[in-house]
C-alpha positions in Angstrom: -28.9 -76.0 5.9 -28.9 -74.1 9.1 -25.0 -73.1 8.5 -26.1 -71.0 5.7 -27.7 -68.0 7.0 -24.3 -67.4 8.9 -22.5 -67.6 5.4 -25.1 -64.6 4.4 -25.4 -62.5 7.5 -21.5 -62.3 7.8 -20.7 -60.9 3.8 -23.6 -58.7 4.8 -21.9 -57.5 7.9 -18.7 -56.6 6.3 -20.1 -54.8 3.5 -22.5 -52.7 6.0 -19.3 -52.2 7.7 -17.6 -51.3 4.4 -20.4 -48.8 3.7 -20.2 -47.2 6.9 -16.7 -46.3 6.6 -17.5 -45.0 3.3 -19.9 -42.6 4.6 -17.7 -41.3 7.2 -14.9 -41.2 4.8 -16.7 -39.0 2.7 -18.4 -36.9 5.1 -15.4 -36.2 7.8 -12.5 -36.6 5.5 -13.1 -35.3 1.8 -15.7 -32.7 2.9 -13.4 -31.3 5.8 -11.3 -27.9 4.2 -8.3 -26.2 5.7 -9.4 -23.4 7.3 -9.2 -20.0 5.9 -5.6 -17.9 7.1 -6.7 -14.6 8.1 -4.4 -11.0 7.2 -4.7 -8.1 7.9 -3.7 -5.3 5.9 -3.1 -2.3 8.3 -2.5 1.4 6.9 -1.9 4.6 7.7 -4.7 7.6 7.2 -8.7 6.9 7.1 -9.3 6.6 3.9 -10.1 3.0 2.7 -10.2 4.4 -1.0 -6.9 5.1 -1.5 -5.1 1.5 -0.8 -8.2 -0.3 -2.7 -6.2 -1.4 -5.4 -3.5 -2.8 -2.9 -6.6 -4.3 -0.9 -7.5 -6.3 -4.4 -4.1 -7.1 -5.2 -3.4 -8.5 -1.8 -7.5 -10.5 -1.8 -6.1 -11.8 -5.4 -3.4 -13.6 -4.0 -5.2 -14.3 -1.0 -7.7 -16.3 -2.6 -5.7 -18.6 -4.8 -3.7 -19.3 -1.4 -6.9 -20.1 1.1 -6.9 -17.0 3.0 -9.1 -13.3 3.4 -7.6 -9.8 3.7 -9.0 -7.7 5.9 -8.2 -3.6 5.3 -7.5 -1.5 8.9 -7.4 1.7 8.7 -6.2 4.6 11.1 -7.5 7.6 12.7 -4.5 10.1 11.8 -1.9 10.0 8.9 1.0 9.5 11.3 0.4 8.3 15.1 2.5 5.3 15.1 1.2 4.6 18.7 -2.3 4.1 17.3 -0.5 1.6 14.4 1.3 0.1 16.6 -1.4 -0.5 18.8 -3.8 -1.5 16.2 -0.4 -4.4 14.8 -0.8 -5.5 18.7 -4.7 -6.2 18.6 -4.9 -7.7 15.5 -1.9 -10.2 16.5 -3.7 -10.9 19.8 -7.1 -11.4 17.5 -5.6 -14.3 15.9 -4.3 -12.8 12.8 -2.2 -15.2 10.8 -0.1 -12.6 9.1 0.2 -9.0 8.5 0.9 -6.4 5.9 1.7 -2.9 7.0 1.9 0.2 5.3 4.3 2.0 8.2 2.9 5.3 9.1 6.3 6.6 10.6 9.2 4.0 9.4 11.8 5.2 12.8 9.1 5.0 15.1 7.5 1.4 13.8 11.0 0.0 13.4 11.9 0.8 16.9 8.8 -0.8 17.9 9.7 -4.2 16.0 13.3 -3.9 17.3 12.0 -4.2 20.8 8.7 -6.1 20.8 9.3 -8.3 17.2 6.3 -9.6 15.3 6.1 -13.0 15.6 3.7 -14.2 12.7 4.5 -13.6 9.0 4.1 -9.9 8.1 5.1 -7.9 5.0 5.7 -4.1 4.1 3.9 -2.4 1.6 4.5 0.9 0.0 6.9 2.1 3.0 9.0 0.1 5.5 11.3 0.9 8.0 14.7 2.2 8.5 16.4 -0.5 9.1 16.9 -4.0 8.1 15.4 -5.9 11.5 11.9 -6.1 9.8 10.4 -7.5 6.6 11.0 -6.5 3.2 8.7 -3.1 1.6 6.8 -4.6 -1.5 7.1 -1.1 -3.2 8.0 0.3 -6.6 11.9 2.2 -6.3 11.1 5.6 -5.1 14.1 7.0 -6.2 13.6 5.8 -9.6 9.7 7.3 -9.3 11.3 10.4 -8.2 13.8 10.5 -11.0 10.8 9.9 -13.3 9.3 12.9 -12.2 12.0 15.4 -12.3 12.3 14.2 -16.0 8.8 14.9 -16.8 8.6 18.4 -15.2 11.7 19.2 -17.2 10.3 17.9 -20.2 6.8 19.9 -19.6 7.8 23.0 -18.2 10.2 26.3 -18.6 13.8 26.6 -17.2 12.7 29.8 -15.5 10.0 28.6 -13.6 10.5 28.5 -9.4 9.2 24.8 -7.8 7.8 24.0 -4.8 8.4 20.7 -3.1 6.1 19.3 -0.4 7.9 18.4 2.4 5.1 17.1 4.4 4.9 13.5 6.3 8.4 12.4 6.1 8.3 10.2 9.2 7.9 7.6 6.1 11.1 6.6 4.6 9.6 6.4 1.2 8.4 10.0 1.2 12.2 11.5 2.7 13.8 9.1 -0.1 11.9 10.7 -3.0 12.2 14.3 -2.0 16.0 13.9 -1.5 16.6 12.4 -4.4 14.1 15.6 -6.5 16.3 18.1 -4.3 19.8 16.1 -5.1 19.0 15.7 -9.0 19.4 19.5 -10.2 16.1 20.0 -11.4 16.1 22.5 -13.8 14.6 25.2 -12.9 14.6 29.2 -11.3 14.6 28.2 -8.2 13.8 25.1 -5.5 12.0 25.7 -2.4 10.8 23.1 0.4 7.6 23.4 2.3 7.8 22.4 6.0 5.4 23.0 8.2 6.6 25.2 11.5 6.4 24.3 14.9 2.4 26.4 15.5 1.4 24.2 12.4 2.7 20.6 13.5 -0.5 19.6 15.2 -3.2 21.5 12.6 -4.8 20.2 9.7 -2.2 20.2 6.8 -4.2 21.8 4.1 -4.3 24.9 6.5 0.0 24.7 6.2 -0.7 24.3 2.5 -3.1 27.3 2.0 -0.9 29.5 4.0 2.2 28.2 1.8 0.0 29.1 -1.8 -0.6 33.0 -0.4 2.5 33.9 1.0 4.7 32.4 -1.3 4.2 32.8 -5.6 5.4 29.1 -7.3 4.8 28.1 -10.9 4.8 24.8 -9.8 4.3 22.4 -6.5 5.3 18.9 -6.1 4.0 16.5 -3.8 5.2 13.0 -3.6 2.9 10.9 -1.7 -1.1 10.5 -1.4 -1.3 12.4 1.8 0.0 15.6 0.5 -1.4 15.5 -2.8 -5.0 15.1 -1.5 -4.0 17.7 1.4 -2.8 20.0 -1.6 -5.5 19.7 -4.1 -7.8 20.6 -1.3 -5.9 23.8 -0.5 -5.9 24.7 -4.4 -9.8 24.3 -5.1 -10.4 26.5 -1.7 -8.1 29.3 -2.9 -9.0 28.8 -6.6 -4.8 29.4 -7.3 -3.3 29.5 -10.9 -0.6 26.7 -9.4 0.5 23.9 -11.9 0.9 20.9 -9.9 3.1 17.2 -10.3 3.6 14.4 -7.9 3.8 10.8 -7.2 0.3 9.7 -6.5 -2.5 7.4 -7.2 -5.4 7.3 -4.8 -9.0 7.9 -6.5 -8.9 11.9 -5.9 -5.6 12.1 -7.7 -6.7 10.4 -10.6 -9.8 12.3 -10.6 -8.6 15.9 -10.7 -5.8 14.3 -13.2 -8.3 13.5 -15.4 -10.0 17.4 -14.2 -6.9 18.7 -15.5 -5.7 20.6 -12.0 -2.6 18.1 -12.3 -0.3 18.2 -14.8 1.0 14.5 -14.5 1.8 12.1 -12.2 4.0 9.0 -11.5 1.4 6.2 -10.0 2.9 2.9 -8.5 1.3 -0.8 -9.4 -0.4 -1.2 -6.0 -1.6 -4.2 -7.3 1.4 -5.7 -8.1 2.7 -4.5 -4.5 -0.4 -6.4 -2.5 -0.7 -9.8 -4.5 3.6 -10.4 -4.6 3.4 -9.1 -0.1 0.3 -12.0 0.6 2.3 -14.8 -2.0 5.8 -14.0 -0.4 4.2 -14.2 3.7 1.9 -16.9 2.8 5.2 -19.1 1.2 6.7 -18.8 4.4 8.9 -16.1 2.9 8.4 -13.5 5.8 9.7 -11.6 8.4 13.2 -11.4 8.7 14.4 -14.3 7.4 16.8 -14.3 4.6 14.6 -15.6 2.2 12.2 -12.8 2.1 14.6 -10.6 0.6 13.8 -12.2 -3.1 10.7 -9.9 -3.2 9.8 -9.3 -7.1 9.8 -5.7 -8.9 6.8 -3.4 -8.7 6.2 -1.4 -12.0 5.6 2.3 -12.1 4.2 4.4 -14.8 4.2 8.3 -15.9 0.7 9.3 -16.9 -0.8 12.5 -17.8 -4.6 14.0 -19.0 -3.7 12.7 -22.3 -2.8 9.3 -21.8 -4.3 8.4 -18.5 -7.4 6.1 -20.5 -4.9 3.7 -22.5 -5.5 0.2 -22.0 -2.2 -0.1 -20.2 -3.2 1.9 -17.3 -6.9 1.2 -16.9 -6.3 -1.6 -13.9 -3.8 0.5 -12.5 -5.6 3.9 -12.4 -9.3 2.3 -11.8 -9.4 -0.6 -9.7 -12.7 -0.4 -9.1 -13.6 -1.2 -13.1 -11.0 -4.5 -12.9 
């Protein structure tokens, strides 16, 4: 009789014991989460509008892989210093990869040549000029410049005389379009570049543009990146010119005064597309410059115009804001 209180207390032992290791199963093991990877999406210019579908495409993919996006913007359109500066803090702040929109592709690439990145990191819309860095999640800008050459010839005259931008071409995407616009044969009167001169280098480019409209009579202007369409739609509503104007474009002003009708048409880039296949390709361990991170996937572009601009196929790629 006195043995059995032993054969009781020592089931009940093992089966407080059991339950114990239960509870700290549960609470240290099942609850506990990876934690979240942090990337940062740095850009060039000041404007957070313009790369927000990029921003949603990369948080899309972000958030099917356990990790936030985290948009950093610049002061200037083209100081690679600051960028370069900004790519150092956010490395040192204990970001676990990178995307980077290169704000001058020599300058940036000489800066990864001698100081390389040493977490994943990815290129969106524009890269570098050489092959030391990661791969530029971008649609083909030759192809987008091809694409717009065929629409002003399909739109306009024979006669008329063009005017191409050639503004910010410290990015390699920007120098690749307008060669290839001034290397199709563009039919038309005649082809002009504008550069700015050496007074103009350091003053507000619209001021370039304005003195461009006056002195100079075009029937048409072309620009071929964000920058310089915003830059040029501002110099056209302060001089009120009879100017038609075409580009490759699609921050939220571009699509606005497309849909305004002071833009003819323009040639606008999946920027979705480019930010979700940039976060799944650096968070796959696809980055850098390894060799796999060349298999980067296609980015779509499209050719839209006043008339076509609300068709279901484009909503999501000209509104992000209504996805």
């Amino acid at each position: 009789m006195k043995k059995r209180p032993r054969r009781i207390l020592i089931p009940a032992l093992i089966l407080i014991a059991l339950l114990i290791l239960e509870i700290v199963y549960y609470r240290y093991f099942l609850s506990r989460k990876e934690p979240i990877r942090q990337i940062s999406l740095i850009v060039y210019g000041s404007d957070a509008s313009r790369f927000e579908n990029l921003k949603q495409g990369a948080e899309q993919a972000a958030a099917d892989l356990n990790a936030e996006v985290t948009l950093i913007t610049m002061s200037s359109e083209n100081d690679a210093m600051e960028q370069v500066t900004l790519i150092r803090r956010e490395i040192m702040n204990g970001a676990d990869a990178l995307l980077i929109a290169a704000c001058d592709s020599e300058a940036v690439g000489e800066y990864l040549k001698n100081d390389p990145i040493n977490i994943p990191y990815a290129f969106v819309e524009t890269g570098i000029d050489n092959d030391r860095g990661a791969p530029a999640y971008a649609a083909d800008d030759k192809e987008m410049a091809k694409a717009l050459v065929d629409t002003i010839e399909a739109n306009e005259k024979d006669w008329i005389k063009v005017a191409v931008i050639a503004d910010h071409t410290e990015r390699i995407s920007v120098r690749d379009r307008i060669d290839t616009i001034v290397d199709s044969g563009l039919k038309c009167d005649e082809l002009v570049l504008w550069e700015r001169n050496e007074q103009e280098k350091d003053k507000k480019a619209q001021f370039f543009l304005q003195r461009e409209l006056t002195e100079e009579a075009v029937d048409v202007v072309v620009a071929v990146d964000n920058s310089s369409m915003e830059e040029l739609l501002d110099a056209k509503v302060n001089l009120n010119k009879d100017i038609k104007i075409y580009g490759i474009a699609d921050s939220s002003k571009s699509v606005y005064y497309l849909d305004h009708g002071l833009i003819k048409s323009l040639i606008c880039q999946d920027e979705f597309s480019e930010g979700y296949l940039a976060v799944e390709n650096i968070l796959g361990g696809n980055a850098g410059n390894t060799a796999a991170a060349a298999g980067e996937g296609p980015v779509r572009f499209e050719t839209v115009n006043r008339d076509n601009m609300y068709d279901m196929a484009y909503q999501k790629m000209l509104f992000p804001h209504l996805r």
